[in-house]
C-alpha positions in Angstrom: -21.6 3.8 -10.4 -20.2 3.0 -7.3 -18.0 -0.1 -6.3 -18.6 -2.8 -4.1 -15.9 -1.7 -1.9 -17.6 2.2 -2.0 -20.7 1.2 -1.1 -19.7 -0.3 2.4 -16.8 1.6 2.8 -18.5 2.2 7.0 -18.8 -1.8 7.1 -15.0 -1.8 5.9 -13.7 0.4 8.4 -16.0 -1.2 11.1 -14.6 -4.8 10.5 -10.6 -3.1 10.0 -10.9 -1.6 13.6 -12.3 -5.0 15.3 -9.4 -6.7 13.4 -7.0 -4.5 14.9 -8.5 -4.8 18.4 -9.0 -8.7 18.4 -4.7 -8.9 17.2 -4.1 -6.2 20.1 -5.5 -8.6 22.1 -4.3 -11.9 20.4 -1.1 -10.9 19.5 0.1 -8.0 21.7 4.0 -8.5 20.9 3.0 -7.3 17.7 2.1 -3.8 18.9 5.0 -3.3 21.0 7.1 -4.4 18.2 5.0 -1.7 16.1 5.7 0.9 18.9 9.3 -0.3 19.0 10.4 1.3 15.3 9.3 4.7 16.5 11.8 7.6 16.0 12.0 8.8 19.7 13.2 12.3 20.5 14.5 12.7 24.7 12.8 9.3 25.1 9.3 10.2 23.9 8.3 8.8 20.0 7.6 11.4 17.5 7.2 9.5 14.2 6.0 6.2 13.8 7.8 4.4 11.1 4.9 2.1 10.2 2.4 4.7 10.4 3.7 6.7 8.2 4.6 3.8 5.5 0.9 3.8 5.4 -0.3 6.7 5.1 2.1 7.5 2.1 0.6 4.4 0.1 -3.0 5.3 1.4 -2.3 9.1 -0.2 0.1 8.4 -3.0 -2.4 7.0 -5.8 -4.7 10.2 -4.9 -1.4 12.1 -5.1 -0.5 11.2 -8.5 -4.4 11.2 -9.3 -3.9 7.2 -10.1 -7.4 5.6 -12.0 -7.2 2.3 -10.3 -10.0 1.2 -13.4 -7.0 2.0 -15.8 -4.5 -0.2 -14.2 -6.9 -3.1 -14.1 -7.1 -2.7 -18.0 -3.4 -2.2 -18.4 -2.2 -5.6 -16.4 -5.2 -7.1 -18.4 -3.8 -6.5 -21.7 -0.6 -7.8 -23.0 0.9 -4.6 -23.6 3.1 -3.7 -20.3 4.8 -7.1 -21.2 5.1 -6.3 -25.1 7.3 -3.4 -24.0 9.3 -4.7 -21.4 10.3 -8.1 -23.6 10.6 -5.7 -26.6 12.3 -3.2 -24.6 14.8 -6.0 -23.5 16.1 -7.0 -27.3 17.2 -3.3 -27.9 21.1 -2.4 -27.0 19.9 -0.6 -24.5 18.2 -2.6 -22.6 20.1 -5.4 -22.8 22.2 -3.3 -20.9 19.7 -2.9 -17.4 18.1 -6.6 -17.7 
């Protein structure tokens, strides 16, 4: 079965690049700002900074093969804060918190 967000995943990327051209337009500081935390080699940019902050959390989760149906379950049940509070009482980790 596939998700909502699946399912229109065109109408997604459709509405994404209209967003991005109505703040280009809006908001143009923003892209020069953007543009501004290049990494420039003899004056010309190679790496964009924020592009590639995005690309590495848009391929990380396939990366580590992250089941995004399993996290929901696991911040849905009580026990990721069980072990942190129990976790706090040993000597241990009395020691980090």
């Amino acid at each position: 079965m596939t998700s909502i967000f699946e399912r229109f995943l065109h109408l997604w990327v459709v509405l994404c690049i209209i967003a991005g051209i109505l703040l280009g337009k809006m908001a143009p500081g923003v892209a020069q700002y953007l543009d501004g935390l290049a990494i420039y080699v003899k004056g010309a940019p190679v790496v964009s900074i924020p592009i590639a902050i995005c690309l590495f959390f848009m391929m990380y989760p396939i990366m580590v093969k992250i089941d995004f149906s399993e996290v929901v379950k696991a911040g849905r049940s009580g026990k990721p804060y069980d072990i942190c509070y129990e976790g706090k009482k040993t000597p241990t980790g009395k020691a980090f918190f």
